[in-house]
C-alpha positions in Angstrom: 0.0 0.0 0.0 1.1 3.5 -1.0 1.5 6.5 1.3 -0.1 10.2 -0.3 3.1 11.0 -1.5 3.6 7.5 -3.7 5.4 6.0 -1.3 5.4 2.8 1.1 2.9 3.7 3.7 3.9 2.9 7.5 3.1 0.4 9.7 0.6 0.3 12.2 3.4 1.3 14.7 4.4 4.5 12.7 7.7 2.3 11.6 8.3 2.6 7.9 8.0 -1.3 6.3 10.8 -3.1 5.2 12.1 -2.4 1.6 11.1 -6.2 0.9 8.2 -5.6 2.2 6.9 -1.9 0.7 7.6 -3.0 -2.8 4.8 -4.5 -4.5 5.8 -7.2 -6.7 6.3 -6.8 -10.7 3.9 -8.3 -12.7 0.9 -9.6 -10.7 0.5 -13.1 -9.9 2.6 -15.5 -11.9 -0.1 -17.8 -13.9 0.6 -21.3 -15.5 -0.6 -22.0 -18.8 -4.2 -23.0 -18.2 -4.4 -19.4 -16.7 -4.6 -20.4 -12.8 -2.4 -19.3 -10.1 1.0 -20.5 -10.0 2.2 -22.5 -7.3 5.9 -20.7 -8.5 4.4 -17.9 -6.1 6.0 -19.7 -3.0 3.2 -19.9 -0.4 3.7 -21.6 2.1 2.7 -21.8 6.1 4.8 -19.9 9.0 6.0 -22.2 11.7 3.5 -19.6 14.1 1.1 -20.9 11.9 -0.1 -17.8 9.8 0.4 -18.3 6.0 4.2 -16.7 4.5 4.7 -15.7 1.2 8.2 -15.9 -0.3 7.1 -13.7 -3.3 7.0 -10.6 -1.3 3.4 -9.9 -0.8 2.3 -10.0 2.8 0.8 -13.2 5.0 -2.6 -13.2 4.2 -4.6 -11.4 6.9 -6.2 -14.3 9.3 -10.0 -14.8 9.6 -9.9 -13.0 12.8 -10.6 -9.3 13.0 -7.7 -7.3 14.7 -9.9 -6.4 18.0 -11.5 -10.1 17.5 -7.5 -11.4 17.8 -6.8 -8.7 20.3 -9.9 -9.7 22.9 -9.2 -13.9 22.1 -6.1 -13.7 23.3 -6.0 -11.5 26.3 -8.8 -13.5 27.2 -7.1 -17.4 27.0 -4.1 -15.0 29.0 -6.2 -13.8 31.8 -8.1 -17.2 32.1 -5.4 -19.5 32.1 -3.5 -17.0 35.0 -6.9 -17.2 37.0 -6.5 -20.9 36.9 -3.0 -21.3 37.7 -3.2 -18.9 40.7 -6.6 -20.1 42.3 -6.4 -23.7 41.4 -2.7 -24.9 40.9 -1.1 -22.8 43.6 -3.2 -23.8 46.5 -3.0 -27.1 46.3 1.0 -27.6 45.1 2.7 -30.3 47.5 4.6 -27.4 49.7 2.0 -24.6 51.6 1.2 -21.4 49.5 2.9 -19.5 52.2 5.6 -21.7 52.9 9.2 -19.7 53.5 7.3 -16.1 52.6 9.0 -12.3 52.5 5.1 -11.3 53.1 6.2 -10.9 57.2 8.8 -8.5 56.1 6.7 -6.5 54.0 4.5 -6.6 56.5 6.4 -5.2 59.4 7.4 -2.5 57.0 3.8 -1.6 56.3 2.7 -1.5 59.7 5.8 1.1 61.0 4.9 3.3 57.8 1.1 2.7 59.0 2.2 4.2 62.2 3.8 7.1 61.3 7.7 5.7 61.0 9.4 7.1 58.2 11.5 4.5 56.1 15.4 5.3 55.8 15.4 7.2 58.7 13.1 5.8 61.6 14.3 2.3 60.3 16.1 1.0 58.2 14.9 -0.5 54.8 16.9 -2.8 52.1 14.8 -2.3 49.6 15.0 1.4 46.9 11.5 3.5 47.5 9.4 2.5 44.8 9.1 -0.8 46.8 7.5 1.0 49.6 4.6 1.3 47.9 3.8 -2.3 46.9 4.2 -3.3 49.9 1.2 -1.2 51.3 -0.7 -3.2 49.0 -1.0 -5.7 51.3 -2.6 -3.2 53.6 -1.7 -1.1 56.8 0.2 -4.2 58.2 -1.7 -4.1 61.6 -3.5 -7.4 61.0 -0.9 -9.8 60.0 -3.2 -12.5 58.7 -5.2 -10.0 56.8 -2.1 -8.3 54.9 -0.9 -12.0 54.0 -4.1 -12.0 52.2 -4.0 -8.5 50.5 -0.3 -8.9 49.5 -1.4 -12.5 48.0 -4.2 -10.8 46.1 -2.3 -8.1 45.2 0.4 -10.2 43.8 -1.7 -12.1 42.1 -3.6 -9.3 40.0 -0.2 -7.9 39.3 1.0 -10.8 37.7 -2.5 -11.8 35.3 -1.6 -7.6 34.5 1.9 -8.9 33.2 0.0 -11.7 31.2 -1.9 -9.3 29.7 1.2 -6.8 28.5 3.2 -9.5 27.6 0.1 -10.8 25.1 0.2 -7.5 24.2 3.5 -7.1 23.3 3.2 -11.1 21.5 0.0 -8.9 19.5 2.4 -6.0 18.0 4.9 -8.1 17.6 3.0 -11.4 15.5 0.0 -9.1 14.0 -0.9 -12.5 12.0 -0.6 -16.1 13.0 -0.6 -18.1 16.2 2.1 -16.9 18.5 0.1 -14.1 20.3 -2.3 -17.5 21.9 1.1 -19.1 22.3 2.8 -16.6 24.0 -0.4 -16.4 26.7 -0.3 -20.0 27.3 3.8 -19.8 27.4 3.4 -17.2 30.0 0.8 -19.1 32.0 3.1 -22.4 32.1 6.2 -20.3 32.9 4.3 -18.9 36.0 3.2 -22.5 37.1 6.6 -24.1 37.0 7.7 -21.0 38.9 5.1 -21.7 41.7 3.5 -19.6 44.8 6.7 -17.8 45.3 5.5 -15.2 42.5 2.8 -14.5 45.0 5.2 -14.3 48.4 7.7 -11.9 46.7 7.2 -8.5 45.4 9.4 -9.3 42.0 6.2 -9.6 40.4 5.7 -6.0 40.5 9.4 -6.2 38.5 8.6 -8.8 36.1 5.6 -6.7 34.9 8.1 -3.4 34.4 9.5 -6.1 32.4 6.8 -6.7 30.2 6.5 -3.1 30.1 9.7 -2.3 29.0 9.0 -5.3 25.6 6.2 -4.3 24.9 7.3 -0.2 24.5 10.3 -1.9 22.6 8.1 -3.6 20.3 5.9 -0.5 19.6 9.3 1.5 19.3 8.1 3.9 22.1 11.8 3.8 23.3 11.3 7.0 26.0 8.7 5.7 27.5 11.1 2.1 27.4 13.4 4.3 29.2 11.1 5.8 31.4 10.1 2.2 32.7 13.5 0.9 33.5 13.6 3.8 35.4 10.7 2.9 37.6 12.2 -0.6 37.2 15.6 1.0 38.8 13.9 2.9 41.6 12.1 -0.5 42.2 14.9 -3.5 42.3 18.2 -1.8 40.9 19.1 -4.0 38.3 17.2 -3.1 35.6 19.5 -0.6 35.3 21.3 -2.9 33.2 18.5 -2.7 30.4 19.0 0.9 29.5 22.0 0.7 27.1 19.6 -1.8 25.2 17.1 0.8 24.9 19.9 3.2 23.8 21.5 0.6 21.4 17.8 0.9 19.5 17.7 4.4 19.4 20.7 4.4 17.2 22.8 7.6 16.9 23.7 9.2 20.3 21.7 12.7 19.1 19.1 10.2 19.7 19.1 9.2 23.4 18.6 12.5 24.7 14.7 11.9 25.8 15.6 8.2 26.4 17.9 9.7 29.1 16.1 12.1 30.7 13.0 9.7 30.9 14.7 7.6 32.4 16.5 9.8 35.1 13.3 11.7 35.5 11.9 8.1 36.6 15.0 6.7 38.8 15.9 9.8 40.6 12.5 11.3 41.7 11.2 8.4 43.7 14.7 9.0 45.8 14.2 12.5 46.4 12.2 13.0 50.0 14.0 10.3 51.1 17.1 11.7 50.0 16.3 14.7 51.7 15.3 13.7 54.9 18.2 10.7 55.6 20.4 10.4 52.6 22.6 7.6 54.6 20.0 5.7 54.9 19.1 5.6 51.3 23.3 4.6 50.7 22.7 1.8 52.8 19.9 0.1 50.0 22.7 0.6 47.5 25.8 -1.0 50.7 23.5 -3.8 51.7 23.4 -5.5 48.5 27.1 -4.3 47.6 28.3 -6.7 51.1 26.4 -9.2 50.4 28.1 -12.8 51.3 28.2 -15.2 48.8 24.8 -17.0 49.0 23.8 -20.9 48.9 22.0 -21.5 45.9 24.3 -18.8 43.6 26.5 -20.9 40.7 30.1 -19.4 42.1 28.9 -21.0 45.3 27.7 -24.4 44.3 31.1 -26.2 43.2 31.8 -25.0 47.1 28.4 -26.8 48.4 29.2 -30.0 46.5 32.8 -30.4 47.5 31.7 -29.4 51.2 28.9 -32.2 51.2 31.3 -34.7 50.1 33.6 -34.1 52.7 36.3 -32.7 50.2 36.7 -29.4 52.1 35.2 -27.5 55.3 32.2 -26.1 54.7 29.7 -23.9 57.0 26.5 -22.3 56.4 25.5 -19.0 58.0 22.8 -16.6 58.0 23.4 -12.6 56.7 21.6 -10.0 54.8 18.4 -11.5 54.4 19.7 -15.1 53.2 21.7 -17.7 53.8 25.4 -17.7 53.1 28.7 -19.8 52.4 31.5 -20.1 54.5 34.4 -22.0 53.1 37.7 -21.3 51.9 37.4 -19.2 48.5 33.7 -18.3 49.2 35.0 -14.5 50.0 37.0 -14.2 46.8 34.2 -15.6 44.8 32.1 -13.5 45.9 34.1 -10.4 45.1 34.7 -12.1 41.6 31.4 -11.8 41.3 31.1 -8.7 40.3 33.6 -8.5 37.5 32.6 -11.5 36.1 28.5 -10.2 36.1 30.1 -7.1 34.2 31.9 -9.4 31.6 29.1 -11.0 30.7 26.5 -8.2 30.6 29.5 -6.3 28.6 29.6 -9.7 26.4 26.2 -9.8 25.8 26.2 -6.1 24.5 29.2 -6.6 22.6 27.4 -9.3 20.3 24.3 -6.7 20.0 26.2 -4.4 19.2 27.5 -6.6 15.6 24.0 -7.2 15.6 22.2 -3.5 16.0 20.7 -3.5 12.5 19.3 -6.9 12.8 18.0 -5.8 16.1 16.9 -2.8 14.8 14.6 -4.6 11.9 13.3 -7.7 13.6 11.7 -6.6 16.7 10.7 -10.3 17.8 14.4 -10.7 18.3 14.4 -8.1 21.1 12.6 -10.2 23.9 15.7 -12.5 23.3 18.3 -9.5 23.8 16.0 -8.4 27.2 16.1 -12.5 28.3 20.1 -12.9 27.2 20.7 -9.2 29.6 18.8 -10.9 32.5 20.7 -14.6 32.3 24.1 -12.7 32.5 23.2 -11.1 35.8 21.5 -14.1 36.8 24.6 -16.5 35.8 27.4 -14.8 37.5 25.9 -13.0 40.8 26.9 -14.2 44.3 22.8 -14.0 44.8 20.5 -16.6 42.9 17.7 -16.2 45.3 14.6 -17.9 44.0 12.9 -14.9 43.3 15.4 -14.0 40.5 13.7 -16.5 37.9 10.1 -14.2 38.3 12.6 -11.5 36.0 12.9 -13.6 33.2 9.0 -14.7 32.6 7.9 -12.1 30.2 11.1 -12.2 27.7 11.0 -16.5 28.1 7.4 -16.3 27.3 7.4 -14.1 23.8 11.2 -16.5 22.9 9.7 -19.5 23.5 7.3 -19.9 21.2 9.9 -19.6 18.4 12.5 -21.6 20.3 11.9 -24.9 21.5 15.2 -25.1 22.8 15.1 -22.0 24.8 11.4 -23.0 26.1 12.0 -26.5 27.7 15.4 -25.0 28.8 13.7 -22.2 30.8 11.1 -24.4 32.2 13.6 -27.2 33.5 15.2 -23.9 35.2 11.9 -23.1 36.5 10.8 -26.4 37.8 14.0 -27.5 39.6 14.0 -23.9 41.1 10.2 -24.7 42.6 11.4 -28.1 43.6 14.4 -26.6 45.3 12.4 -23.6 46.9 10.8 -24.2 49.5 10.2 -27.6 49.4 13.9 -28.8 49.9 15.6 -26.1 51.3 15.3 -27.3 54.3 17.1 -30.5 53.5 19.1 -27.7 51.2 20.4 -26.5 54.8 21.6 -29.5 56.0 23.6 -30.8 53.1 21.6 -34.0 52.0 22.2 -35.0 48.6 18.7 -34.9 46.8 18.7 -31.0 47.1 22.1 -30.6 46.7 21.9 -32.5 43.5 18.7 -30.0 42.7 20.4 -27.1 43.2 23.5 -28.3 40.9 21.3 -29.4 37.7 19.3 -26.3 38.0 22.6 -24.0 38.0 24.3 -26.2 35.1 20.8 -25.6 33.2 21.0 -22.2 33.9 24.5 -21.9 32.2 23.3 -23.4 29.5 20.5 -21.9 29.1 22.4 -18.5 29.1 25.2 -20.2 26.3 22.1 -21.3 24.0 20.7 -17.7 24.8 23.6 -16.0 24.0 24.4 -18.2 20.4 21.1 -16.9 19.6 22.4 -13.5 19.6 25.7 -14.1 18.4 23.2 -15.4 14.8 21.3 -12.6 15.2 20.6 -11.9 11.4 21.7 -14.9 10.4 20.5 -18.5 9.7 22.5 -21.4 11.6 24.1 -23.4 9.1 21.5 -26.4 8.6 19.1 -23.4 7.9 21.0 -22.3 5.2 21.8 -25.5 3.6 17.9 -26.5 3.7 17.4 -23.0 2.1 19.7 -24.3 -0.3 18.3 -27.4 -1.3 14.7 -25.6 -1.7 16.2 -23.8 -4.3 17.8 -26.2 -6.0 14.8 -28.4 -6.1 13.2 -28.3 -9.5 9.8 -26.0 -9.2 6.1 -27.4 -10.1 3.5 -25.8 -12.1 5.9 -23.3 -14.2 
């Protein structure tokens, strides 16, 4: 279709199509000799199951209309979450409330219902934008009652991060299957994570998350920016994201609103608190800096192996919020740590960076950048709490269903994570072999998850090899019907 000046109109996200895509093809429909269509036209079906056309014309547009699509899938999305949390989670083989963090944001609550002020009255580990999810839960004054309203809460917020992320799945598959997909993905992911997603407040971060791909998908990259800075001001790390957002925006001229979005976002909720006690807002950012290496973090687990089996002295103790190695080399791994989480992160960037233009032109492959940023923190920290897999939902959602590989990967993560946490860790804590064994197959799956992740990346624009040579034999395959 042609714009008013003659030329390719844009897309529905205000992105000018794809030259192979604008163009409309020379001649009209190639016809065989009997005067019907041509099979030379190349249609064929999409592995996402809309139809593809290797002539240059578009899929064919499904039988659905747009808000028909749109309404089907963020229905199946909210309906499969309803089930999951009101029927799966209360009756898993652990208690839905078993080993929670609601007691903490609890006790929080009720001080701030009181009239403490955070940072200065007492002392929080959490950045400010937490604050305000934990009152969620309610004034904290009835502890049974906030257990409930933080449950609920937590719930709602994560069927509101299945809806963006079928959102996102919508702008980024317009035609075909994966949008249904990607709701169901998401829905599975969330049950092999388990009722931790409801006794932690990282849901409330997985659904900046989705957020942040779905902006990326729509190419509203300020208001990407502006999220991760929410995302900052909520849990830190997604400050790691942001060079993604500015890789996107191309040419540095171009990150000037990304920035200040995103400062704008980070600083502001910092501010009063800032104002009133700023060492105890330094101490959010020196708690998590002194961290001990923790027990279920990869550096740590060739340590909780060799102590099991008696190969050398190992103790388990009990600091900043979780529980913690002590054996000989658990200090310097833990300050390794942090270079090695740099390298990686730095790595992953690297390989986007040979790969902008791809990036920039296929925005399906960015939920694969986002999930590839989140395993390279993940991988190399000297924390792996439990809680750290919620991050990785939406982006392992929207890459599964075009990576089979990638999807049972992340779900073995998932499920040895729920078995591990909290049904084991217990029998984590006193070195018996089952969980032990858990929590070393889940670590190795999780470094290979990251390698298959990052390979992904590093083809980024390309086809794999087998790819190419079945490419290869299509063509040389004589055609029918000329």
């Amino acid at each position: 279709m042609n714009g008013p000046g003659g030329g390719a109109a844009p897309g529905p996200d205000g992105a000018a199509p794809r030259a192979d895509e604008a163009a409309p093809r020379a001649g009209g429909v190639a016809r065989s000799a009997d005067g019907r269509p041509s099979r030379a036209d190349g249609s064929r079906r999409r592995a996402d199951g809309g139809a593809s056309r290797t002539d240059g014309w578009p899929p064919r547009a499904d039988a659905a209309s747009p808000w028909t699509r749109t309404a089907l899938a963020l229905g199946l999305a909210v309906v499969l979450q309803v089930v999951v949390l009101t029927l799966l989670f209360p009756n898993l083989w652990y208690g839905l409330h078993d080993i929670s963090d609601i007691p903490i944001y609890q006790e929080y609550s009720s001080l701030m219902a009181q009239g403490y002020r955070p940072y200065l009255d007492f002392g929080v580990e959490y950045p400010p934008l937490a604050l305000p999810v934990f009152r969620l839960g309610g004034d904290g004054l009835d502890p049974d009652a906030y257990t409930t309203g933080f449950t609920v809460a937590m719930g709602v917020i994560t069927i509101a991060g299945a809806i963006v992320v079928t959102l996102a799945a919508l702008a980024l598959w317009p035609l075909g299957r994966r949008p249904y997909w990607a709701a169901a993905a998401y829905a599975a992911a969330v049950a092999f994570t388990g009722a931790i997603i409801v006794n932690r407040y990282d849901a409330a971060v997985a659904l900046l998350i989705a957020g942040l791909l779905l902006c990326l998908a729509r190419r509203w990259l300020t208001a990407a920016a502006f999220i991760l800075g929410l995302g900052f001001a909520l849990k830190l790390t997604p400050l790691a994201l942001l060079p993604l957002v500015l890789l996107l925006a191309g040419h540095p001229r171009r990150w000037t609103w990304p920035l200040l979005a995103f400062t704008a976002a980070a600083v502001t909720p910092f501010i009063p608190y800032v104002v009133s006690s700023p060492g105890g807002v330094w101490e959010v950012f020196a708690y998590h800096l002194e961290r001990p290496l923790q027990i279920e973090s990869v550096l740590g687990t060739p340590m909780l192996v060799a102590g099991a089996l008696g190969w050398a002295p190992l103790e388990i103790g009990f600091s900043h919020g979780s529980h913690q190695l002590i054996a000989s080399g658990a200090g310097f791994a833990a300050y390794l740590s942090g270079p090695l989480t740099v390298v990686a992160v730095l790595g992953v960037y690297w390989m986007l960076w040979r790969r902008q233009d791809a990036l920039r032109e296929a925005p399906e492959e960015q939920p694969l950048a986002v999930l590839a940023l989140l395993l390279a923190m993940m991988a190399f920290g000297k924390v792996l709490s439990p809680q750290y897999v919620i991050w990785m939902l939406p982006p392992l959602a929207l890459v599964a269903v075009r990576d089979r590989a990638v999807a049972v990967l992340g779900a073995v993560v998932l499920l040895l994570t729920q078995l591990e946490f909290p049904g084991l860790y217990g029998d984590l804590l006193r070195e018996e072999t089952e969980a032990l064994v858990v929590v070393a197959v889940r670590n190795v799956a999780l470094l290979v998850l990251f390698g298959v992740v990052g390979l992904r990346v590093w083809w980024l624009g390309e086809r794999p090899p087998n790819a190419r040579a079945a490419a290869g034999s299509r063509l040389a395959a004589p055609r029918r019907g000329l």
